[in-house]
C-alpha positions in Angstrom: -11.8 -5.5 11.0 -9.8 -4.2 8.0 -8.7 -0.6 8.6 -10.3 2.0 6.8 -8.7 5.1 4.2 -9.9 7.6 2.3 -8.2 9.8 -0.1 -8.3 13.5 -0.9 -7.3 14.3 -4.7 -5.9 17.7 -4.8 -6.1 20.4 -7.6 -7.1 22.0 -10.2 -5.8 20.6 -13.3 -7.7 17.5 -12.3 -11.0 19.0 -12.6 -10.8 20.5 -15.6 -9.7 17.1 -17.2 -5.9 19.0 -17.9 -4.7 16.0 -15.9 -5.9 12.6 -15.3 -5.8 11.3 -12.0 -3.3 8.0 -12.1 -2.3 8.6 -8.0 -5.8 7.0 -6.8 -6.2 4.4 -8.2 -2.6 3.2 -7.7 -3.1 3.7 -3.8 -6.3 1.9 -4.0 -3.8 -1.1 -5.5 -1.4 -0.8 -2.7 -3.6 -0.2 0.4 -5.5 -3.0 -0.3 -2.0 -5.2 -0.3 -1.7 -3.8 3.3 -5.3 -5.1 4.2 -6.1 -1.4 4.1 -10.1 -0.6 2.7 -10.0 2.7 0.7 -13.9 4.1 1.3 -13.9 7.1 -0.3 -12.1 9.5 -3.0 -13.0 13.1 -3.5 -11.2 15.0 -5.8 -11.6 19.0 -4.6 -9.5 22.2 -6.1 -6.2 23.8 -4.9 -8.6 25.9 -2.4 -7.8 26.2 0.9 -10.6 26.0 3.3 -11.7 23.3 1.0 -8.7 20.8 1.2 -8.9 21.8 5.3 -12.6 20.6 5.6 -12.4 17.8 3.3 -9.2 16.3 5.6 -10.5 17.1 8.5 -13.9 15.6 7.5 -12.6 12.5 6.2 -9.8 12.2 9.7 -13.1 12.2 11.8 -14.6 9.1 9.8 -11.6 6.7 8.5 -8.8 5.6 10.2 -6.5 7.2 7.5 -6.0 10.1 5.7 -4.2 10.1 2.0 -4.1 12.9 -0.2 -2.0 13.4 -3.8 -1.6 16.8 -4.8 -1.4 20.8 -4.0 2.3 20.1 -2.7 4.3 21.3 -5.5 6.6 24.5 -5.9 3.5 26.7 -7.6 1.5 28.9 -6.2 -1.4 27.4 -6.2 0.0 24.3 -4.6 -1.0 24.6 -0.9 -2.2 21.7 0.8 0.0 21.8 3.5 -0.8 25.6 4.3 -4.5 24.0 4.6 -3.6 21.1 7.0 -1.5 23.5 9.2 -4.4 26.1 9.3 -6.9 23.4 10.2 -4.0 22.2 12.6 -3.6 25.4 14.4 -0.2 26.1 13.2 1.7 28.1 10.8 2.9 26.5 7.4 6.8 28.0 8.7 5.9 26.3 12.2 5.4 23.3 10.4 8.6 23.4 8.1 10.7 24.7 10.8 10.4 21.8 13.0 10.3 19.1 10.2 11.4 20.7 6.5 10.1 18.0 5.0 7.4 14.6 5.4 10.0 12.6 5.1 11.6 14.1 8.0 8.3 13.8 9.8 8.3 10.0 8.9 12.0 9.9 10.1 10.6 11.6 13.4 8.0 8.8 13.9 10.5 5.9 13.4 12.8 7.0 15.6 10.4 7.6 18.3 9.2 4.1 18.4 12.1 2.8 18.3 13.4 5.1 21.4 9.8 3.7 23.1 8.6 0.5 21.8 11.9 -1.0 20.5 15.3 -0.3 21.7 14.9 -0.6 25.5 13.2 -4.0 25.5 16.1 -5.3 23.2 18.9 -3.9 25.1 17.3 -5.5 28.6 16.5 -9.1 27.0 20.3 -9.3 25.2 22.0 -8.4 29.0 20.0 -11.0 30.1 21.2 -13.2 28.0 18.4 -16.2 28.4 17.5 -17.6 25.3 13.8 -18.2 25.4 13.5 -15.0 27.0 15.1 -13.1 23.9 13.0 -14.8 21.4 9.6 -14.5 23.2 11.1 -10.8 23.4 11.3 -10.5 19.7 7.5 -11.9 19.4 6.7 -8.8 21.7 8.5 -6.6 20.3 7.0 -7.4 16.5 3.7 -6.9 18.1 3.9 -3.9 19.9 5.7 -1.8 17.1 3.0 -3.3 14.6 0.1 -2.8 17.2 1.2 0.9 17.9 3.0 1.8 14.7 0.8 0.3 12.1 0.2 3.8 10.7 3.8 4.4 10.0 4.3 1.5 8.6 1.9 2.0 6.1 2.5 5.2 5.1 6.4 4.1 4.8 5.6 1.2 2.5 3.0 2.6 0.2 4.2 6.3 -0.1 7.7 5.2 -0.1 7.4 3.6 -3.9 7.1 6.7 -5.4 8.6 8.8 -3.4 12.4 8.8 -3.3 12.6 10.4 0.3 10.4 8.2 2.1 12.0 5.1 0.1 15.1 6.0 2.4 12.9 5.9 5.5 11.9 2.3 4.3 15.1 1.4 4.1 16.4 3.0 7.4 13.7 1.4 9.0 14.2 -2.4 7.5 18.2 -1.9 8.2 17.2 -0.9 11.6 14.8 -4.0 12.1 17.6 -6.7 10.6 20.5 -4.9 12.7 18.8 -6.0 15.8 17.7 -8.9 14.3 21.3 -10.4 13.3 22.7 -9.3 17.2 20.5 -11.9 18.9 21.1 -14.4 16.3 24.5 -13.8 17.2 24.4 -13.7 20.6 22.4 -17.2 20.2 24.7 -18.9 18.4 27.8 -17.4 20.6 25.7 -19.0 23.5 25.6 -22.5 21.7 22.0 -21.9 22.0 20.9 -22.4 18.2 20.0 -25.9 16.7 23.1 -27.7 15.4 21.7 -27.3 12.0 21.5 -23.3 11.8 24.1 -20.8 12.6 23.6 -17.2 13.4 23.1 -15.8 9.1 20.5 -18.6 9.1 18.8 -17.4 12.4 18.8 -14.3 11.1 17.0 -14.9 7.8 14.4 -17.1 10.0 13.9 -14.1 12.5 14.0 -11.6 9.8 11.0 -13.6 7.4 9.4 -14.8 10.8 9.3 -11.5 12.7 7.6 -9.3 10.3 5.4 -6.6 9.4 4.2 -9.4 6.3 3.4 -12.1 9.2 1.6 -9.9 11.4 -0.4 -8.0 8.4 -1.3 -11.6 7.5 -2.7 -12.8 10.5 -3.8 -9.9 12.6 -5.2 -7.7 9.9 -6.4 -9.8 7.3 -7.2 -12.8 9.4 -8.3 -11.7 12.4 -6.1 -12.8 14.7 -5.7 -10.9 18.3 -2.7 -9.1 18.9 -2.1 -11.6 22.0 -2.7 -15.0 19.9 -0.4 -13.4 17.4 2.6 -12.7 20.3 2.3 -16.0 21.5 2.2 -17.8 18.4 5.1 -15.9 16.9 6.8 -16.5 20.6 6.3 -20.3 20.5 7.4 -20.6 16.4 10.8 -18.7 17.4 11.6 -21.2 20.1 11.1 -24.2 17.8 12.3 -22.9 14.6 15.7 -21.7 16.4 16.2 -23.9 19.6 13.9 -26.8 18.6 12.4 -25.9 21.9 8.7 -27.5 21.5 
């Protein structure tokens, strides 16, 4: 089942027809590339309890949360004083332990990495068996994906417009094909690859392979369980790079 979205269209300037709304209907365009189904758009003004009901109303029914406005330097700009209300917190809590969202996206990468990513690679590459490290990968691709799917999300569709959170894109695909390229490395130091491929090849197989694209493919728009798509992914790896069948 596709995840669901809504979207809460922030200020004033839109409801008096000053501004036309152009933020919507381009994250309607690139949700619905990540097999996400936007539900419903409400456009409210730069009033705080109503920004805080509306979010909290909509976080209750959809699996995601977007809004576009109210975050500006003005002073009528204040939808993250309504979040933190709503939250419990303080708008100088909230900008004292993060400054910024991208920092809070730069937060959330790192974390899964630190849980999800890092310690699984750095046990598979000391053990150094081949089949091992590739059916690793295939985990690994579905756990952050299957835990982190939020994130991702939010990185790739925010991050097109939005300079700051472009860089966390990139930190996190430079991340992803670092640790990519060291097993391809450590496979072909090992003699382990097929004769035909050497270790830039296996990266560019593990890097199109072992994807966010491949698992929003088959998992979320195709249905596939997160188990069938470990296994399969598992099982191309060893055949693709070893000719393992």
């Amino acid at each position: 089942m596709a995840k669901t979205a809504g979207v809460v269209v922030i200020g004033n300037e839109i409801l008096s027809g000053k501004v036309v709304d152009t933020n919507s209907p381009y994250l309607c365009q690139e949700l619905r590339t990540l097999g996400v189904d936007v539900r419903r758009i409400v456009v409210v003004p730069d009033e705080i309890e109503v920004i805080a009901s509306d979010v909290v109303t909509f976080s209750r029914v959809f699996d995601y949360v977007f809004t576009t406005g109210g975050v500006g330097p003005t002073h009528d700009d204040v939808t993250i004083e309504a979040i933190a209300q709503e939250a419990g917190y303080a708008v100088p809590t909230v900008y004292f332990h993060f400054g910024t969202k991208a920092a809070i996206v730069g937060y959330l990468i790192d974390q899964m990495e630190a849980e999800d990513i890092v310690p699984v690679f750095q046990k598979l590459l000391q053990e150094g068996d081949p089949i091992r490290m590739l059916q690793g990968t295939a985990h690994i691709a579905r756990m952050s994906c299957e835990r982190w799917w939020d994130v991702y999300v939010l990185v790739r569709s925010a991050g097109r417009t939005d300079p700051a959170l472009s860089k966390a894109s990139k930190k996190l695909d430079s991340g992803r094909l670092y640790g990519l390229r060291i097993f391809a490395e450590a496979l072909d130091r090992g003699g382990h690859l097929r004769d035909d491929l050497n270790g830039r090849r296996a990266t560019d197989i593990l890097w199109a392979v072992a994807s966010e694209d491949t698992y929003q493919r088959l998992v979320i728009e195709r249905g596939w369980t997160h188990d069938e798509f470990e296994l399969w992914l598992g099982e191309s790896l060893k055949r693709e790079l070893l000719g393992v069948t």
